[in-house]
N, C-alpha and C positions, 0 to 999 in steps of 0.2 A: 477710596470712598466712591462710588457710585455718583454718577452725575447728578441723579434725579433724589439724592438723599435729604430727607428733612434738613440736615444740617446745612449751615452756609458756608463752613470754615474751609472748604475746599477752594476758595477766593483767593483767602490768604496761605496757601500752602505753596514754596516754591516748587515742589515736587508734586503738586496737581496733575493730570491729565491735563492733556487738549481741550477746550471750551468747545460748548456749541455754542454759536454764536447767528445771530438770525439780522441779515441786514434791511432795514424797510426802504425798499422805491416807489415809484411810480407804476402804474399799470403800462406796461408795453418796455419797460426799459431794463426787465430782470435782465436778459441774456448782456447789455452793454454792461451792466453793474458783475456778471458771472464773469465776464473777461477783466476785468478791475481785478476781483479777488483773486483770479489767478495767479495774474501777472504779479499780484503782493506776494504769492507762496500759499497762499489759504487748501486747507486740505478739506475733501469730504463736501464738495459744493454740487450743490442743489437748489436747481431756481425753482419760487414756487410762483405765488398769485401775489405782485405788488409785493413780493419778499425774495432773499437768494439766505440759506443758512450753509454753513460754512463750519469746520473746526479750525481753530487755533491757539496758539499762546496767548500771554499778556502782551507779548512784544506787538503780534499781531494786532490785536485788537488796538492798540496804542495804535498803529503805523493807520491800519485803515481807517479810523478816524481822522487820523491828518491828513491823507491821501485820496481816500475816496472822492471822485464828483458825482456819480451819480446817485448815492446814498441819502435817506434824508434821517437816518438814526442806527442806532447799532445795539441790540439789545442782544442780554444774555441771561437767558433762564437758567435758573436755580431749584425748582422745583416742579413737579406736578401732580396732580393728582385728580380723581374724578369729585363730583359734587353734582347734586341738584337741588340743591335746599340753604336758603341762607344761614342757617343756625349751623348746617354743617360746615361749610365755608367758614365761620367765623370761626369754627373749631379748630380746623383744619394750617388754618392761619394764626391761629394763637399758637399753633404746635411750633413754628418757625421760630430759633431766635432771634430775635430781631437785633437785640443787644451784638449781634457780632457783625451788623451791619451797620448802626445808628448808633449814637450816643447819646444819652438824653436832652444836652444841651444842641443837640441837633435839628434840622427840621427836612419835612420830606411832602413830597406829593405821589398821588397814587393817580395813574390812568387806567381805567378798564376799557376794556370791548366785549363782548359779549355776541354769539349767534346760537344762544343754549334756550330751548324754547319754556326750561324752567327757571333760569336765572335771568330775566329782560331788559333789566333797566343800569343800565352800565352805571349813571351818575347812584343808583344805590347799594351798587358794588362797590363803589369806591369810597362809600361811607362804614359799609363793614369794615371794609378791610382798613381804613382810618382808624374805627373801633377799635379791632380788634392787635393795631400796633400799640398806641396808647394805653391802651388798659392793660395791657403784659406789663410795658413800661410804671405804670399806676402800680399796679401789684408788687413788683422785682423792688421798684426804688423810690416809691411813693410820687415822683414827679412823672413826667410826661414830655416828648420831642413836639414841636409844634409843627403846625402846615403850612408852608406856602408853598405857593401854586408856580407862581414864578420863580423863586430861585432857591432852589431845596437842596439840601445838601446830597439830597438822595431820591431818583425817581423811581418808582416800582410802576412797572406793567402789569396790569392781570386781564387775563387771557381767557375765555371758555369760549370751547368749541362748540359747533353744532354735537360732537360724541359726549358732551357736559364732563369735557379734560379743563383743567380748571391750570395754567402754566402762568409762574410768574418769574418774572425777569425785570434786571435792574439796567437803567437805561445810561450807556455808557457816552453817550453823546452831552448827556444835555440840552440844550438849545437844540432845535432842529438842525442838522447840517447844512441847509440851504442856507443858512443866514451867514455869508460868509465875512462879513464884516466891512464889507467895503460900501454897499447901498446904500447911500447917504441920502438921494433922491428917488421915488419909485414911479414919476409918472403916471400914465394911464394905463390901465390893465399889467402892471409890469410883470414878465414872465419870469417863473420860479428858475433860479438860478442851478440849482438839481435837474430841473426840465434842461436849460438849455444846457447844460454842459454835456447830459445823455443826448440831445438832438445830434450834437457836434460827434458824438463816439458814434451815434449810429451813424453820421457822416462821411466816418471817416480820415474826422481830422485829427491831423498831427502836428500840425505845422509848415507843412513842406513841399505848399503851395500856396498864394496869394488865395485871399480870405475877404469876403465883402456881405454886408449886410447893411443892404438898402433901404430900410425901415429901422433904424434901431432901437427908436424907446430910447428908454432908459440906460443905452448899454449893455444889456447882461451876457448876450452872445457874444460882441465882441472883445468885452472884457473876461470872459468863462475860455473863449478862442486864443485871448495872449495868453492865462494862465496854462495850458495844454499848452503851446507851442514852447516857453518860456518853462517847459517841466517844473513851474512851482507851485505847491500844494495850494487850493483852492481859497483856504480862508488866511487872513491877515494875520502878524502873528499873535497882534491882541488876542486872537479864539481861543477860551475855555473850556475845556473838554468836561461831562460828568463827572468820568472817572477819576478827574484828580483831587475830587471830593471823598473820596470812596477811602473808608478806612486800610483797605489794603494796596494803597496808591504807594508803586512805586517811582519816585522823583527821582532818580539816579537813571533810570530803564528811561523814563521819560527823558530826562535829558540828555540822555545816548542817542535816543531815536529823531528829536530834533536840532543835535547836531549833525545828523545824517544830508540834514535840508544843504544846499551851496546856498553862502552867504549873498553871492553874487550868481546873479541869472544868466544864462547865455544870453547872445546876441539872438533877437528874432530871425528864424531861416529865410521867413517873407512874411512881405505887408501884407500887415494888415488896416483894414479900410471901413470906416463907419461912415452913413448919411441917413439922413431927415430932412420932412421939410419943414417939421416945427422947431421953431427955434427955444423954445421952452424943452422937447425932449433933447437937444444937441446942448442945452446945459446943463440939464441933468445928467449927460453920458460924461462930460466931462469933469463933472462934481464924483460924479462915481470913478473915472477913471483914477483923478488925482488919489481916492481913497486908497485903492486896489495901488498907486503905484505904478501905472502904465501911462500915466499923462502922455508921455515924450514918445509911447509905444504903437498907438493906434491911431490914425490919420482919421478926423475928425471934420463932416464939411456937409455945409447943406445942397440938400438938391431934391429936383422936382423926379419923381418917377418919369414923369415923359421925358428928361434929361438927363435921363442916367447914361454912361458910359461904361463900358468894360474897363477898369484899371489895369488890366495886361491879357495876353492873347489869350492866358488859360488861369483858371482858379477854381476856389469853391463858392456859392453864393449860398448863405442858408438865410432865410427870414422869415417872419411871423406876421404878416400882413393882417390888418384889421378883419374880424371876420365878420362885421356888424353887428355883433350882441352887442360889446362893450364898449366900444370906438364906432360911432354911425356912421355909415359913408351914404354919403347920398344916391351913389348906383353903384353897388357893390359889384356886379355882376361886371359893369363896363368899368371899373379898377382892375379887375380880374382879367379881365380881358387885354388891357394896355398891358400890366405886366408880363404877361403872354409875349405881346407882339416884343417887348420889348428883349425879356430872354431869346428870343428866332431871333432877333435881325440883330442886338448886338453884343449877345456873350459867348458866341460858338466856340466850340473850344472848351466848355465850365462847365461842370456840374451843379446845379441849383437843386436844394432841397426849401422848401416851402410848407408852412405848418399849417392850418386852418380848421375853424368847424362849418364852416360855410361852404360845405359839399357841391349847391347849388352852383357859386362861384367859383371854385376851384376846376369846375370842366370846363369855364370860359377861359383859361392858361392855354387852351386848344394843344395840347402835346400830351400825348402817352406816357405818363410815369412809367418809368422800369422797376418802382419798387414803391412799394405803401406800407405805412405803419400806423397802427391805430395808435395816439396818443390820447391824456388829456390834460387839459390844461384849468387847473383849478376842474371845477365840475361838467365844463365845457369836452367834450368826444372829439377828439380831432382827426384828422389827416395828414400826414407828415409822407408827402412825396418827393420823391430823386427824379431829377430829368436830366436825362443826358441831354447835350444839347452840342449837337456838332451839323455842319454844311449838310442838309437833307432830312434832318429831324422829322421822325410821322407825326404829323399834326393830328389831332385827333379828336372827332367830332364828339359833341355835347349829347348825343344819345349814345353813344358806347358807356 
């Protein structure tokens, strides 16, 4: 059966084809999320804008939801077709059965998006197509599946493009994958746990050098840094996955693939090292740690930026310094600047990668990135620079 067929029973067929399968990230982090899928086996990948799609199995899809970090959902289209009129649409979607996806005592939610300059208003796409599951179900068996928005046995995506392709896809994740279940505290601005675990890939890290994050918030980095180093998949094993809602859930496939996980973690290769100087986020990093599992893992301690030290001759430093939107600093520019002086005179040897939207600030670090990435973080455009940092470093002026 053809991928794109009205029908859905191709789900439940074990002698299906390959899935297309479309994984959602962030802007700037497809190509770390394309080395992910690789490295799983994923055939046929293709990064696009803030997405990477990909073919594979069920097993696959299974595995990359427990494995993936920098993914923030994993959808799998089932249908397409053109539209530009809501009546058509409703048509179009009553043709689906839905009954081979839902059961009436089930319940589901619909997300749209929309960039089709006849179809505009997502939240009344997602009313049709509410409509028009319901009222099949109303017709077929005289009841109806209900909605919720939170925790549905079933989430559908609907899709139209600016070409008015009208693609829907059932969301195998669930929950966002950023939520990885350890976040008990979130601090001030805390950074999306998806973000830092691609800041870390674009990094470089692996484990397999000493690791330090001078600001840490809430933890996320250096708890996202032992789960890499520690090769254990991202979320705790409480995580619930969509798919094992999904009428064609296999529990046997699944529980092959999460006996795949080592019940026991290796030994960390090198420390890792968290500080603050608030004492409110070094409680939360360790309320978060205990969650995650790492308590005993990551070296926990406060300290002032003008008294930071290098914890060994060479490492990685990555952090995410206040950029003044959301956290005030009273002279952002002269923070920016202390942290500067302070990577020259005492981390030589380390690679430092530092994230910000405070572009302003980010040229008083006075050294020459050797690589920039655009990120963002929530709505905020970042900068996410690599500085090498060894005996003779180009300093480099604030008008370059």
């Amino acid at each position: 059966m053809p991928p794109w067929s009205a029908s859905t029973s191709a789900f439940s067929r074990p002698e299906a084809p390959l899935m297309k399968i479309i994984a959602k990230t962030f802007a700037g982090l497809e190509a770390v999320l394309a080395e992910e899928l690789r490295a799983l086996g994923a055939r046929a990948i293709q990064p696009g804008t803030r997405a990477v799609s990909f073919e594979g199995d069920t097993a696959l899809l299974y595995r990359a939801n427990l494995h993936l970090r920098s993914a923030l959902r994993l959808l799998v289209p089932f249908r397409a077709f053109k539209t530009r009129h809501e009546n058509h649409l409703y048509k179009k979607l009553r043709e689906t059965d839905w009954s081979e996806l839902l059961e009436v005592d089930d319940c589901f939610a619909v997300h749209a998006v929309t960039q089709s300059r006849h179809l505009r208003h997502s939240r009344y796409l997602e009313q049709k197509a509410k409509d028009a599951i319901v009222d099949q179900f109303r017709e077929r068996r005289g009841r109806r599946p209900s909605v919720d928005l939170k925790n549905p046995t079933l989430r559908i995506h609907l899709h139209i493009g600016a070409d008015n392709t009208c693609t829907l896809s059932l969301d195998s994740s669930g929950d966002s994958l950023h939520r990885r279940g350890y976040r008990q505290e979130g601090g001030e601005a805390p950074l999306s746990e998806v973000l830092a675990a691609g800041m870390l890939l674009l990094a470089g890290w692996r484990g397999e050098r000493p690791f330090l994050d001078p600001m840490c918030g809430s933890g996320t980095l250096p708890i996202e840094a032992a789960l890499i180093a520690l090769r254990r998949p991202p979320h705790t094993p409480e995580r619930r996955f969509g798919f094992e809602r999904w009428k064609s859930f296999d529990a046997d496939l699944w529980r092959k693939i999460r006996s795949e996980v080592p019940r026991e973690s290796p030994t960390l290769p090198q420390p890792i090292f968290a500080s603050d100087v608030a004492p409110k986020a070094l409680a939360a990093t360790r309320q978060n740690l205990r969650a995650a599992g790492l308590e005993h893992v990551v070296r926990v301690r406060r300290c002032e930026l003008s008294e930071l030290e290098a914890p060994a001759p060479s490492g990685l430093l990555v952090c995410n310094p206040p950029y003044d939107q959301r956290i005030g600093l009273l002279d952002a520019e002269g923070f920016y600047r202390l942290l500067g002086d302070v990577l020259k005179q005492r981390f030589q040897g380390w690679d430092a990668f530092v994230l910000s939207a405070n572009r302003d600030a980010l040229k008083r670090i006075g050294l020459r990135p050797r690589r920039r990435h655009v990120l963002f973080n929530g709505p905020l455009e970042c900068r996410y620079l690599h500085f090498e940092l060894y005996a003779g470093s180009r300093k480099y002026s604030p008008g370059e």
